[in-house]
C-alpha positions in Angstrom: 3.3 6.6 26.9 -0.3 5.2 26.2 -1.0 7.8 23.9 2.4 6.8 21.8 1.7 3.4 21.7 -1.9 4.2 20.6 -0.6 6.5 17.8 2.2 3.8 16.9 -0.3 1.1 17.1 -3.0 3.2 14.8 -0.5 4.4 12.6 0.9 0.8 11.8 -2.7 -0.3 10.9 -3.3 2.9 8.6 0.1 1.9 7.1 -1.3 -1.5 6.9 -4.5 -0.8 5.3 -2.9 1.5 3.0 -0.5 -0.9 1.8 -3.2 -3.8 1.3 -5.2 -1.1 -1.1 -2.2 -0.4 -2.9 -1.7 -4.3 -3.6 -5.4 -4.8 -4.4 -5.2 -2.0 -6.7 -2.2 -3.1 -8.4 -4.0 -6.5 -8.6 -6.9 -4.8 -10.5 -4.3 -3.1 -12.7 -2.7 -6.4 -13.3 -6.2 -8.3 -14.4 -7.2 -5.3 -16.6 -4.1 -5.2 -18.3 -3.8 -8.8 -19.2 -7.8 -9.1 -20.1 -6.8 -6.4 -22.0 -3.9 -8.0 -23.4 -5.8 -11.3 -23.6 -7.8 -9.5 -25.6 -5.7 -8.0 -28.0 -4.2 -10.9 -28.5 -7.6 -12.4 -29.8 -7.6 -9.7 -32.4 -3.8 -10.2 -33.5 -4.1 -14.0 -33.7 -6.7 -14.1 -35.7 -5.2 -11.5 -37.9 -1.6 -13.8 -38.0 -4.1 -17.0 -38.5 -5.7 -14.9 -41.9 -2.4 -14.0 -42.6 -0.9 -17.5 -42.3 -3.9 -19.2 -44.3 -3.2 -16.5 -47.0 0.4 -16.6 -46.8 0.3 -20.6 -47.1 -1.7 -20.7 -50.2 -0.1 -18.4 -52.1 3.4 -20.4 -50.7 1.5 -23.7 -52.1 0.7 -22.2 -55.0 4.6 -20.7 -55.8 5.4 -24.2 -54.8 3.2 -26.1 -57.3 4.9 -24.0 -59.7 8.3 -24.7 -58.5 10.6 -28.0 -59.1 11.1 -30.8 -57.5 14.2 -30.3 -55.8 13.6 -26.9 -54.6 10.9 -28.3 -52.9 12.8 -31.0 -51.0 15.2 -28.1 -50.1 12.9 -26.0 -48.9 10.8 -29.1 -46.7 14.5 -29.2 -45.1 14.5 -25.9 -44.1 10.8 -25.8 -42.8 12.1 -28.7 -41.1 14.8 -27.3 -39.7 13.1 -24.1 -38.5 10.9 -26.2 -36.8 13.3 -28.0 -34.7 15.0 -24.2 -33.8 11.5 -22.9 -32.8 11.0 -26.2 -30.6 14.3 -25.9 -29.0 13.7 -22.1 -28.2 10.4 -22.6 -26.8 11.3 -25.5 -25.0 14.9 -22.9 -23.9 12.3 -20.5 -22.6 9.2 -22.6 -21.1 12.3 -24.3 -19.0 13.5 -20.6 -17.8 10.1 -19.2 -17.6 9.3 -22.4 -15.1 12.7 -21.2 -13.3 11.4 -17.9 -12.8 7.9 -18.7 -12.0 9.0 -21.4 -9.5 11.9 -18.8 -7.6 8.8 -16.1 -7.5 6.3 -18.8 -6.0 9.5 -19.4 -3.4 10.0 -15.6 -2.5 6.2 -14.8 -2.3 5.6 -17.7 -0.3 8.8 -16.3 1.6 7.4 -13.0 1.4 4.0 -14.2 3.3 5.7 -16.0 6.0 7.7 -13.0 6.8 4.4 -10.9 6.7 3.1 -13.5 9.1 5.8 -13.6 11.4 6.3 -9.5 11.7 2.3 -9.7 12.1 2.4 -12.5 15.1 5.4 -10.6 16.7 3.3 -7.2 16.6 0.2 -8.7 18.0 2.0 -10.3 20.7 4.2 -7.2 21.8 0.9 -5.3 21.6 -0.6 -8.1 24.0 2.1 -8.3 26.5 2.2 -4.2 26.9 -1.7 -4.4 27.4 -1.4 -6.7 30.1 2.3 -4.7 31.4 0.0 -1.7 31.2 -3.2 -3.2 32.5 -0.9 -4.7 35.3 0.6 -1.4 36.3 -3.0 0.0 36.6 -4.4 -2.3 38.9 -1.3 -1.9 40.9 -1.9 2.3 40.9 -5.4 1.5 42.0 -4.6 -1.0 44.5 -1.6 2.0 46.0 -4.1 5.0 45.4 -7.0 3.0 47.5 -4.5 2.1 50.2 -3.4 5.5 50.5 -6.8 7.0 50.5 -7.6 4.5 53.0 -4.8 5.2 55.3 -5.2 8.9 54.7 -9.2 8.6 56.1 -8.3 6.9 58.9 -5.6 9.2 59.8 -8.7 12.0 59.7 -11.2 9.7 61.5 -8.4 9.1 64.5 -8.3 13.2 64.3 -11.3 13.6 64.5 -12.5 10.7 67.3 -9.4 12.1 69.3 -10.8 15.7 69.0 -14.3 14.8 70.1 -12.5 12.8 73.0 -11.3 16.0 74.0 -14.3 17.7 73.3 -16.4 15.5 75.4 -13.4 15.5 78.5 -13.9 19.2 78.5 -17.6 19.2 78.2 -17.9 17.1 81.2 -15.1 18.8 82.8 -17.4 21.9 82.9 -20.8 20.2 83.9 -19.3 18.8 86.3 -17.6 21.8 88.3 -21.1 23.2 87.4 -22.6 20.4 88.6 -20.4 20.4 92.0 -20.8 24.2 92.2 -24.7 23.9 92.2 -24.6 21.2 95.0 -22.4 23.2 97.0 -24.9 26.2 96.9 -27.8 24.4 97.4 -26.3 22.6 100.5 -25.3 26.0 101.5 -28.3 27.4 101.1 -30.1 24.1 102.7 -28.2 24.9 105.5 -28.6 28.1 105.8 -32.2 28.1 105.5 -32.1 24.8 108.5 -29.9 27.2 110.8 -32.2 30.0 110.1 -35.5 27.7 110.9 -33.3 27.2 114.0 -32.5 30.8 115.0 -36.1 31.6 113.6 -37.7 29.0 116.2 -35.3 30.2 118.9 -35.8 33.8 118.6 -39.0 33.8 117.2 -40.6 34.5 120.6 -37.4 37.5 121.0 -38.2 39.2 118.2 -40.1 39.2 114.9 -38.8 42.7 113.8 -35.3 41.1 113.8 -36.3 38.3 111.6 -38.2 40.2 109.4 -35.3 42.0 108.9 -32.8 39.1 109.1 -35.2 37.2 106.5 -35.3 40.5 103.9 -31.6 40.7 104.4 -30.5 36.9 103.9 -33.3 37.2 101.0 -31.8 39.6 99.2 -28.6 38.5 99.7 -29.5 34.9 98.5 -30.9 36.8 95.0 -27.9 38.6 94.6 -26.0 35.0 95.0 -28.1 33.5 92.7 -28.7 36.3 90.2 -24.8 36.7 90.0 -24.2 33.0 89.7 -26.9 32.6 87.0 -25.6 35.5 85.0 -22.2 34.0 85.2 -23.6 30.7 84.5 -25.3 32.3 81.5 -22.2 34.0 80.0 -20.4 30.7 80.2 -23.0 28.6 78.5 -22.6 31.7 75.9 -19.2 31.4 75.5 -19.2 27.8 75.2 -22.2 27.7 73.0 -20.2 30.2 70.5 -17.1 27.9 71.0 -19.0 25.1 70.1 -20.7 26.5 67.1 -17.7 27.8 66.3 -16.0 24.8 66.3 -18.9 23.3 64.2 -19.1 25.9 61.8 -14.8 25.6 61.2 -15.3 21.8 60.6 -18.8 22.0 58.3 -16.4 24.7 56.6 -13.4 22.3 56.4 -15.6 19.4 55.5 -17.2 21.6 53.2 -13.8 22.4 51.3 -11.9 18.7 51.2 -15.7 18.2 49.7 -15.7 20.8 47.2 -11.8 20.1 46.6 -12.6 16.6 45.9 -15.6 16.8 43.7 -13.3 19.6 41.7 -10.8 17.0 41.8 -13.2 14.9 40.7 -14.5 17.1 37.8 -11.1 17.9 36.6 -10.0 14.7 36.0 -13.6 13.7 34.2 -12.8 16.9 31.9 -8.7 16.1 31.8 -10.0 12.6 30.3 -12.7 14.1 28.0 -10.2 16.7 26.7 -8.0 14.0 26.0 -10.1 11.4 24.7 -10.7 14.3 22.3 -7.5 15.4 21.7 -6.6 11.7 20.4 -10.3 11.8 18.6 -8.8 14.7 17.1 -5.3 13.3 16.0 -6.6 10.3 15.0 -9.0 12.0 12.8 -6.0 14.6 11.3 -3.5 11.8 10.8 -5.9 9.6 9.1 -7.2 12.7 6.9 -3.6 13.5 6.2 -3.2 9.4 5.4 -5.9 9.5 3.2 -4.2 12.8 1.5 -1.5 10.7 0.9 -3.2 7.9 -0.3 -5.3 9.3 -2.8 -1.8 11.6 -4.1 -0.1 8.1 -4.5 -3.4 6.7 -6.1 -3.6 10.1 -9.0 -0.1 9.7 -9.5 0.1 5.7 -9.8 -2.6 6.7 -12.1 -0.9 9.2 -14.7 1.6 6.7 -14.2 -0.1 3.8 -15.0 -1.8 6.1 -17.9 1.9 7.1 -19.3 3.5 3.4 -19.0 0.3 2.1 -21.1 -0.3 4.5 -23.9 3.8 4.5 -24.0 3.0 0.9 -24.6 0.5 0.6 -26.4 1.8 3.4 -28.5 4.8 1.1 -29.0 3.0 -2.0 -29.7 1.1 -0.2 -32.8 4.0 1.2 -34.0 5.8 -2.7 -33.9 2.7 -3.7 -35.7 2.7 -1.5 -38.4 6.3 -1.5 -38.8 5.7 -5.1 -39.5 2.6 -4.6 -41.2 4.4 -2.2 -43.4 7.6 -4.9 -44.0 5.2 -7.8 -44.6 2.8 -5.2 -47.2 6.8 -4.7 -48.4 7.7 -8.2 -48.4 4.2 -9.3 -50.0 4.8 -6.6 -53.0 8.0 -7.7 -53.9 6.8 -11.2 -53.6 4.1 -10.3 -56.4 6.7 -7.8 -58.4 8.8 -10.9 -58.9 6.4 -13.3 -59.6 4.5 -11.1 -62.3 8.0 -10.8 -63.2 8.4 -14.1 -63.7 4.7 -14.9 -65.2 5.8 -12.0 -68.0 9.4 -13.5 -68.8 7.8 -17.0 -68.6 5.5 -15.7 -71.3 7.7 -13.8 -73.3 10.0 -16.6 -73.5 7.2 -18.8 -74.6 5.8 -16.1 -77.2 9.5 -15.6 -78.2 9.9 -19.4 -78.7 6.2 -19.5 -80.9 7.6 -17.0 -82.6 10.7 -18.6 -83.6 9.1 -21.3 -83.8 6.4 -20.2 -86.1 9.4 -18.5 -88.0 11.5 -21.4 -88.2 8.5 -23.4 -90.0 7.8 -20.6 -92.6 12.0 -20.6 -93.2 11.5 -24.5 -93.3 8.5 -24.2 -95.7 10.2 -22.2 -98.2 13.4 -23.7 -98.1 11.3 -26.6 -99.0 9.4 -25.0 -101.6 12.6 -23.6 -103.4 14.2 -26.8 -103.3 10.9 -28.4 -104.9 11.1 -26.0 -107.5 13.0 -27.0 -111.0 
């Protein structure tokens, strides 16, 4: 479950992170374009400036040459043209402020809603750190409680077995113990009844007490070499039993050692193999991320690429095409006024000449009627 949230929780900030480069770069984009609109636009104002200074003295040049009215007519169009042109702009700045004013409202709307899914994420991420961080102190708290109960259940074991132990121990020292008494009294008496019988029959006979005394000697050593012998084959056996007994437990403590340190290991190399595992995923999901990412960047890109030359291939194309109709415009502009400049002077070389021939018709009408 850890390891899901983790992946959630890292995948949300790659998706994060992805998405605030894609808006920064779209930023960029957006600045580039419009300096690079801004300066276009340099180039074609100027160009409509020229344009306008040429096209308004030529226009105040036609109009010098035009009459009176005509140019009372067309001060009412210009007029008029004007007021259209004010209304529009005024038409548009209105729904322009409209549309900037509804996209201020949804972006700010857009940044509060960013800010709220941001301060619910960081707070569902808090409360299932401390859900999580509660429910391992509570493990902790269970697993020492059990281990604790568990060694005193093995120390109870293992007082009651040494109890038992130690009963049987002194169980057998003291038998021993009772059994050495009883053959030393024995023996103290014997050897007190035999001072007696010694001291009576001493003066009877020493043959018989040398004999009696070789006799109860050897009999004594046989007592005692059997009792040792058997008291030497029990201290054996019990010595074995004991070390036994202590080698079985070193052995047993040996192993709940050597299974707890394995335990021990295990988990160490269960928590490195998956600290590295995750390591491992995070580093393949952010490589694959970043695959992604830079895919999305190439094609935004070409994209980018194809929507601008489209563009700009479109914006030349409107340029000259209106280029070419003002060049048109402009040429038949000229065509009529030299067309006008050469019937203005033909009709004035046409009316010299008639003129001229009028007078020379006058001057010899007037010349033949002088005449007698």
């Amino acid at each position: 479950v850890v390891v899901r949230i983790q992946a959630l929780f890292r995948r949300r900030l790659s998706m994060r992170r992805v998405a605030m480069m894609q808006h920064a770069a779209f930023k960029i984009a957006g600045l580039w374009r419009s300096i690079w609109t801004f300066s276009k636009a340099r180039l074609c104002r100027a160009a409509v400036a020229i344009q306008a200074l040429f096209r308004g003295t030529r226009a105040r040049r036609l109009v010098r040459q035009w009459p009176l009215a005509a140019r009372r007519i067309q001060r009412a169009w210009w007029l008029h043209c004007l007021q259209q042109r004010a209304r529009i702009r005024i038409a548009i700045a209105a729904t322009l402020h409209k549309h900037a004013r509804r996209h201020l409202c949804i972006r700010t709307l857009k940044g509060i809603v960013k800010a709220a899914v941001l301060c619910q994420k960081t707070f569902r991420a808090e409360s299932w750190r401390r859900r999580l961080a509660f429910l391992d102190s509570k493990a902790m708290i269970i697993q020492s409680t059990w281990r604790r109960v568990v060694a005193s259940w093995q120390v109870q074991d293992l007082h009651q077995a040494a109890q038992r132990v130690q009963k049987t121990t002194r169980r057998r020292r003291t038998r021993l113990q009772s059994e050495r008494q009883s053959a030393a009294a024995v023996s103290i008496a014997a050897a007190f009844k035999g001072y007696r019988c010694r001291r009576r029959l001493c003066r009877i006979s020493q043959s018989a007490l040398i004999i009696s005394r070789l006799q109860r000697g050897s009999a004594c050593r046989g007592r005692l070499q059997s009792r040792s012998r058997a008291a030497s084959w029990i201290q054996h056996c019990w010595r074995r039993f004991v070390a036994v007994r202590t080698l079985r437990r070193r052995e047993a403590g040996a192993r709940y050692i050597q299974a707890f340190c394995r335990a021990r290991q295990m988990r160490r190399r269960y928590r490195r193999v998956r600290q590295h595992m995750i390591t491992i995923q995070s580093s393949w999901r952010q490589r694959a991320e970043r695959r992604q990412y830079l895919t999305k960047r190439r094609l935004a890109g070409s994209l980018q690429a194809l929507v601008r030359g489209s563009r700009g291939r479109r914006a030349f194309l409107r340029q000259h095409e209106a280029a070419r109709s003002m060049q048109r415009w402009w040429r038949l502009m000229a065509a009529e006024i030299r067309i006008l400049r050469l019937e203005r002077s033909a009709g004035l070389i046409q009316a010299a000449v008639l003129r001229a021939s009028a007078r020379r018709r006058c001057a010899r009408e007037r010349t033949a009627a002088t005449r007698p």
